[in-house]
C-alpha positions in Angstrom: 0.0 0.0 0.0 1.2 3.4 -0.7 2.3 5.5 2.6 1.1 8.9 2.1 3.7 11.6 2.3 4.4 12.1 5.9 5.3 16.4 5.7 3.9 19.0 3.8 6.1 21.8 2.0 5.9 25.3 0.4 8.1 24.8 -2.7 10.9 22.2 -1.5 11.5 19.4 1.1 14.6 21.8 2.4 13.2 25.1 3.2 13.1 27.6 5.1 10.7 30.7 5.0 12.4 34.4 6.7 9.5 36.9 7.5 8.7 40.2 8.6 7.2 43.5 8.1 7.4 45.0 5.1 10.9 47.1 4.6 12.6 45.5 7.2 15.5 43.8 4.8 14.2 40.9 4.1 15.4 40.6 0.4 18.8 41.9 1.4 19.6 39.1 3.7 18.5 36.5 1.3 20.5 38.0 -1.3 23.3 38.0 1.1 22.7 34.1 2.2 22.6 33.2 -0.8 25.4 34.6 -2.1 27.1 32.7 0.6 25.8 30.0 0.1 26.1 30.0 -3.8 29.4 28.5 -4.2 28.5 25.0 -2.7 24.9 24.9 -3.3 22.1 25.3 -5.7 20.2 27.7 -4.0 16.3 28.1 -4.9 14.3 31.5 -3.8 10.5 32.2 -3.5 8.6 35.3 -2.6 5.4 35.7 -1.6 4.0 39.4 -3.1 0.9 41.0 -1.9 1.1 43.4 -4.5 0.7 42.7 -8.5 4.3 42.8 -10.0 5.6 42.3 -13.6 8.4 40.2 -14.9 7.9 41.2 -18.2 7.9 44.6 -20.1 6.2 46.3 -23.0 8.1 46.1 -26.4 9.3 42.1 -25.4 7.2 39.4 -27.9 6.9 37.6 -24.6 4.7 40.6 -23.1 2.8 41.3 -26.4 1.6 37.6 -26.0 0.7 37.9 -22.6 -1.3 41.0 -23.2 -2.8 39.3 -26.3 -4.3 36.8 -23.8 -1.8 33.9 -23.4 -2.3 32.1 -20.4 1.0 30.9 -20.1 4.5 32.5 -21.8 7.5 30.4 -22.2 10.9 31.7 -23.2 13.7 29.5 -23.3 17.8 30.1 -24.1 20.7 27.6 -23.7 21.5 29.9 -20.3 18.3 30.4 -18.7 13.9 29.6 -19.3 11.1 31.3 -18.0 7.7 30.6 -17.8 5.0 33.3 -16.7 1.7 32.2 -15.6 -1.6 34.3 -15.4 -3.3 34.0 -11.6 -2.3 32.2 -8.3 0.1 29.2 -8.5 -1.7 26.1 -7.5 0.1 23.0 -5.2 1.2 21.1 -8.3 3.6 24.4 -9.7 4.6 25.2 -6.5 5.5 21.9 -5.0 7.6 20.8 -7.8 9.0 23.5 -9.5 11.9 24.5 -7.5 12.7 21.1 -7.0 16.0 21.0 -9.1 17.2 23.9 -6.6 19.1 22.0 -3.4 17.0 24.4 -0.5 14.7 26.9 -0.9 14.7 30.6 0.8 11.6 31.5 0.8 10.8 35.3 1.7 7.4 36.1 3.0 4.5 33.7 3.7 4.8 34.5 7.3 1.3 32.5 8.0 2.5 29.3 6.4 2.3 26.4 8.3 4.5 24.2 6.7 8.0 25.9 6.3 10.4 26.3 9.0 10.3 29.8 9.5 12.8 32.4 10.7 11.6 35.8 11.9 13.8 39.1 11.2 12.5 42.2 13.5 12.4 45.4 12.9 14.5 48.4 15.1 11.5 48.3 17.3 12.2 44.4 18.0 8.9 43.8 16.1 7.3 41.0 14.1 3.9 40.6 12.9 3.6 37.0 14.2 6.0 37.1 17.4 3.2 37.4 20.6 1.8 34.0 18.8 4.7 32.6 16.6 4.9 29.9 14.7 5.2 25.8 16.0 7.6 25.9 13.1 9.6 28.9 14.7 13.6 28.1 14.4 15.6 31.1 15.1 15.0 35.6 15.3 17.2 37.7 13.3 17.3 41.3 14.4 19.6 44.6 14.9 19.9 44.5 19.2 23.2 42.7 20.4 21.8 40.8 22.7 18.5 38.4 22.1 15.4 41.0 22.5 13.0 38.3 22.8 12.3 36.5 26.2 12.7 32.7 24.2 15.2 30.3 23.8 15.2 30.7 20.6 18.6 31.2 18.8 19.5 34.4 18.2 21.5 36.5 15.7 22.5 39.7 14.5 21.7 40.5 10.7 25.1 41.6 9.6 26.4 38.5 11.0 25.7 36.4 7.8 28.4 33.6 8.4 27.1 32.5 11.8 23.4 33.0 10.3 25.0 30.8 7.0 26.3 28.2 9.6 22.8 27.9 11.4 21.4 27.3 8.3 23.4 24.6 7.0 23.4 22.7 10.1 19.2 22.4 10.0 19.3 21.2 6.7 22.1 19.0 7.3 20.4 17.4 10.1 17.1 16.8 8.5 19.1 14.9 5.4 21.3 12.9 8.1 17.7 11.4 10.0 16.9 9.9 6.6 16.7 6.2 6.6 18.9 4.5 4.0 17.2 1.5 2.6 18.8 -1.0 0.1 17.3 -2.2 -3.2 18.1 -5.0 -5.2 16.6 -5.5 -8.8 16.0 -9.1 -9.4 13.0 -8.8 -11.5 14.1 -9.6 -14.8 13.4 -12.6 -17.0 16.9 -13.6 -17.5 16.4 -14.3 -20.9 20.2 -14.1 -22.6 21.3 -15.6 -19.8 18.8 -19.0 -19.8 18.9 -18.9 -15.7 17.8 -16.9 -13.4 20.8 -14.4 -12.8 19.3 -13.3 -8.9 20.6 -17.4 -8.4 23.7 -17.3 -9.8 26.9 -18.1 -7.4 30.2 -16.2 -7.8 31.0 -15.9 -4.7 30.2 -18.5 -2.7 26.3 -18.2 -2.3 23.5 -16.9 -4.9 23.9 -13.3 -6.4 20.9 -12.0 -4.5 22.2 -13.2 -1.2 25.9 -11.4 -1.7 24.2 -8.6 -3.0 21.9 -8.2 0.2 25.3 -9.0 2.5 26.9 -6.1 0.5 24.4 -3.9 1.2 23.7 -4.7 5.1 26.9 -2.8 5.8 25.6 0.2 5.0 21.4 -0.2 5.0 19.1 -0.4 7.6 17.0 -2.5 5.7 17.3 -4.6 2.4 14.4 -5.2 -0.1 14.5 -7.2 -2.8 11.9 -5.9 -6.3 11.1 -8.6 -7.7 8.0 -9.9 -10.1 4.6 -11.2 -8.2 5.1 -14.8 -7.1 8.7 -14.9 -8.0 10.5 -17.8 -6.5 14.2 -16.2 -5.2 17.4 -18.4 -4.1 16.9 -20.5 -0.9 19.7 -18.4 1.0 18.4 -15.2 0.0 14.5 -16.7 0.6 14.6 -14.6 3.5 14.8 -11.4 2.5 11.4 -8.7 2.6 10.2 -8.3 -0.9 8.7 -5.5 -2.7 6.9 -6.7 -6.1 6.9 -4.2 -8.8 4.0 -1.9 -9.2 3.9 -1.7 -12.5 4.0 -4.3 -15.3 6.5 -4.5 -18.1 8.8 -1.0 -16.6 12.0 -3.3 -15.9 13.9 -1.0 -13.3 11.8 1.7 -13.4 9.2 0.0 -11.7 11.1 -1.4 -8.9 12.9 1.9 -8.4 9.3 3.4 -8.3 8.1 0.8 -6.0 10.5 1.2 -3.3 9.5 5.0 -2.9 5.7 3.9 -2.7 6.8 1.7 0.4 8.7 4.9 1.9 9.4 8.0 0.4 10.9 9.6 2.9 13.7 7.5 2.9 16.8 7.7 0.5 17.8 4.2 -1.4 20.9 2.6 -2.3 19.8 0.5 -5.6 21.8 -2.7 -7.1 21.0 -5.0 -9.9 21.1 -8.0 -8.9 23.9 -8.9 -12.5 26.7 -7.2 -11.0 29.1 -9.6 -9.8 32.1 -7.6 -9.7 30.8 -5.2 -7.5 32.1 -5.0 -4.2 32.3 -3.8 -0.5 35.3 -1.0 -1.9 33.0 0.6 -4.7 30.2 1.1 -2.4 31.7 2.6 0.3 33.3 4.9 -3.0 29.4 5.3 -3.7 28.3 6.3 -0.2 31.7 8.9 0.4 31.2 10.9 -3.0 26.9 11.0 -2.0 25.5 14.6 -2.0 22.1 14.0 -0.4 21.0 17.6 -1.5 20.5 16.0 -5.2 18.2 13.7 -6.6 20.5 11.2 -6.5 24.3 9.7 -6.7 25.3 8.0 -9.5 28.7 6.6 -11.5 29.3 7.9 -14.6 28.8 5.2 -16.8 32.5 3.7 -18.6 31.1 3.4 -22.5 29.2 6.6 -22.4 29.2 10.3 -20.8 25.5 9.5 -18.9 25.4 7.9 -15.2 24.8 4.2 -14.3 20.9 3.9 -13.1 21.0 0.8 -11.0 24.0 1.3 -9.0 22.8 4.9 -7.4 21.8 6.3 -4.5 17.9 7.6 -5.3 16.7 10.6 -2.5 13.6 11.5 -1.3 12.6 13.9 -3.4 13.1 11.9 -6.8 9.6 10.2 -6.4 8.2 13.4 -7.4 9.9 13.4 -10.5 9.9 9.4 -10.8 6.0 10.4 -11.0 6.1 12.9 -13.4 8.4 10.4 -15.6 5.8 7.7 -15.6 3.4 10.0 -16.4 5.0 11.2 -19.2 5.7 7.6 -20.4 9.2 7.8 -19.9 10.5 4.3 -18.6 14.3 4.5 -18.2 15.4 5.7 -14.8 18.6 6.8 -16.7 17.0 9.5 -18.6 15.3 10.8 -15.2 18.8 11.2 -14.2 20.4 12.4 -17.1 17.3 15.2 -16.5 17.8 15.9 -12.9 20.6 17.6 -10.7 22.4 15.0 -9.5 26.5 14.3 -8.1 28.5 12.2 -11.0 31.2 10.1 -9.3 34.0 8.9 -12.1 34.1 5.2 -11.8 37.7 4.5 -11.7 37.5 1.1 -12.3 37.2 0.0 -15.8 34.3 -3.3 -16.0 33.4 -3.1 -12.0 29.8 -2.4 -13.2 29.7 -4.5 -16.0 26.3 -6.6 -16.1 26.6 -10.4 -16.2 23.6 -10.7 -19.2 25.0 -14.2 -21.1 26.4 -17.0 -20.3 29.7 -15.9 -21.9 29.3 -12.7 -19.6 29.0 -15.6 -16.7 32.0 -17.4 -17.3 34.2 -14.2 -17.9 33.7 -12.7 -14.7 34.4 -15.5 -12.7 37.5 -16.5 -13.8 38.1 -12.5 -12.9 37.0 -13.2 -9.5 38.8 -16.0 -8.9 41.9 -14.4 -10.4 41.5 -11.7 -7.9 40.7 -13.9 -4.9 44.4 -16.0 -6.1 
């Protein structure tokens, strides 16, 4: 059964929403955050406007079309795109269109109840919502030296942008370092190249499904293994929770899609269940070079410039776009990627993620593991 989301956000999973009256400075320390934060991050911003603004201007094809009637514009250029809609954005646009952006500053919305919010006072020590703030309340930003406001609440002064930068980071680094890491291993597949069932193979000692759950257990809470309904797995690996695919006849996609439906809140390591060469060393590789502000970590594939799919580590917030994907028709969870801000690790090794498809494939790769266990 699907398990609803469990928390409701503005624009982004990683946000956080700075308010106050009107004037205060608002937009000059966002600008200055993010130009802190710029360097390491991709920064996303939002603003709330009470008044009607324009982002467009007479004599520009793009306003001529709006004021013909369009109800949507759309410009796009190899270093930027734009798309201006006509009246109040709805969930869908603003829950997943600043998705690609790491975290979110969001400036305004100081009645939202989703957002952690941080409240900047005025001279007066002001703040529209501070005699009944906000459950979501995380930290005051104001001009005093010492903390005006009778809470324990952190405190800090607005031309101190490096301690405020530092705050920050280290409340979205702790929300992405409570997230479960589940394992995945793809064993759904026919097998038909090979003629046996490739999850059952032994290269090392015990089936491939089993070595590649022991693999993962090093660094996974848990271990699922996607498989088709009714499918019969190895006797040592027999064991193992199973998550059938979802959805018929989507290979990888579908298992991938699956696991998110059982939680997607958590992050997941993914393995097929063909890669024989892979080992304790390349994961551990994996998990070091994982940026958990992405949609995902992935190797850059060895025979062409685009990452490796089902050797990845898949966050939270790819379901969205795993949705939108299968929605659009598109079955390849490499071309999600390929579309998505993600971290590219180089592979190093030449063949460690070469897929064991034949019987020729077999037979190879274990005479190189048993050349490398000599």
């Amino acid at each position: 059964m699907h398990k609803k989301r469990k928390n409701r956000y503005l624009f982004h999973p990683l946000e956080v929403a700075i308010s106050g009256y009107s004037g205060v400075g608002k937009t000059t320390l966002i600008r200055n955050l993010i130009e802190a934060f710029s360097n390491d991050f991709r920064v996303g911003y939002a603003k709330h406007d009470a008044h009607k603004f324009e982002m467009d201007y007479q004599g520009k094809d793009t306003w001529y079309a709006k004021e013909a009637g369009a109800s949507q514009v759309s410009i796009n250029s190899q270093s930027q795109h734009v798309t201006i809609n006509q009246g109040e954005a709805d969930m869908f646009w603003q829950e997943q269109t600043l998705l690609n952006s790491d975290f979110v500053l969001i400036e305004g919305y100081k009645k939202q109840k989703f957002a952690p919010a941080v409240y900047l006072l005025n001279e007066q020590n002001e703040h529209p919502m501070l005699e009944e703030p906000s459950e979501n309340l995380i930290a005051v930003i104001g001009q005093a030296t010492e903390n005006p406001v009778a809470s324990e609440i952190p405190y800090f002064h607005r031309e101190d942008i490096a301690a405020i930068k530092e705050f920050l980071q280290l409340h979205f680094d702790s929300i992405v370092n409570r997230r479960s890491l589940k394992g995945l291993i793809l064993a759904g597949g026919h097998s038909t190249r090979m003629g046996e069932d490739k999850a059952s193979l032994s290269y090392h000692g015990q089936s491939q499904l089993a070595h590649g759950a022991f693999l993962l257990s090093e660094y996974c809470s848990e271990v699922f293994v996607s498989c088709r309904a009714n499918q019969k797995l190895p006797e040592d690996a027999a064991h193992l929770p199973v998550l059938e695919d979802k959805l018929l006849g989507m290979g990888p996609m579908s298992g991938i899609f699956s696991a998110f439906q059982e939680q997607n809140d958590a992050a997941w390591l993914v393995i097929a269940c063909d890669l024989p060469l892979l080992n304790e060393a390349f994961l551990k590789q994996l998990l070091e070079g994982r940026n958990p502000y992405r949609f995902a970590t992935s190797f850059k594939s060895t025979s062409c410039p685009f990452p490796e799919p089902l050797c990845s580590i898949y966050e939270p917030k790819i379901y969205t776009r795993l949705c939108q994907a299968i929605g659009l028709g598109i079955e390849c969870p490499r071309k999600v990627l390929i579309n998505s801000p993600i971290s590219l690790l180089l592979q190093g090794n030449e063949n460690i993620l070469d897929n064991a498809n034949t019987q020729e494939d077999r037979d190879r790769m274990r005479k190189q593991i048993q050349g490398n266990e000599l």
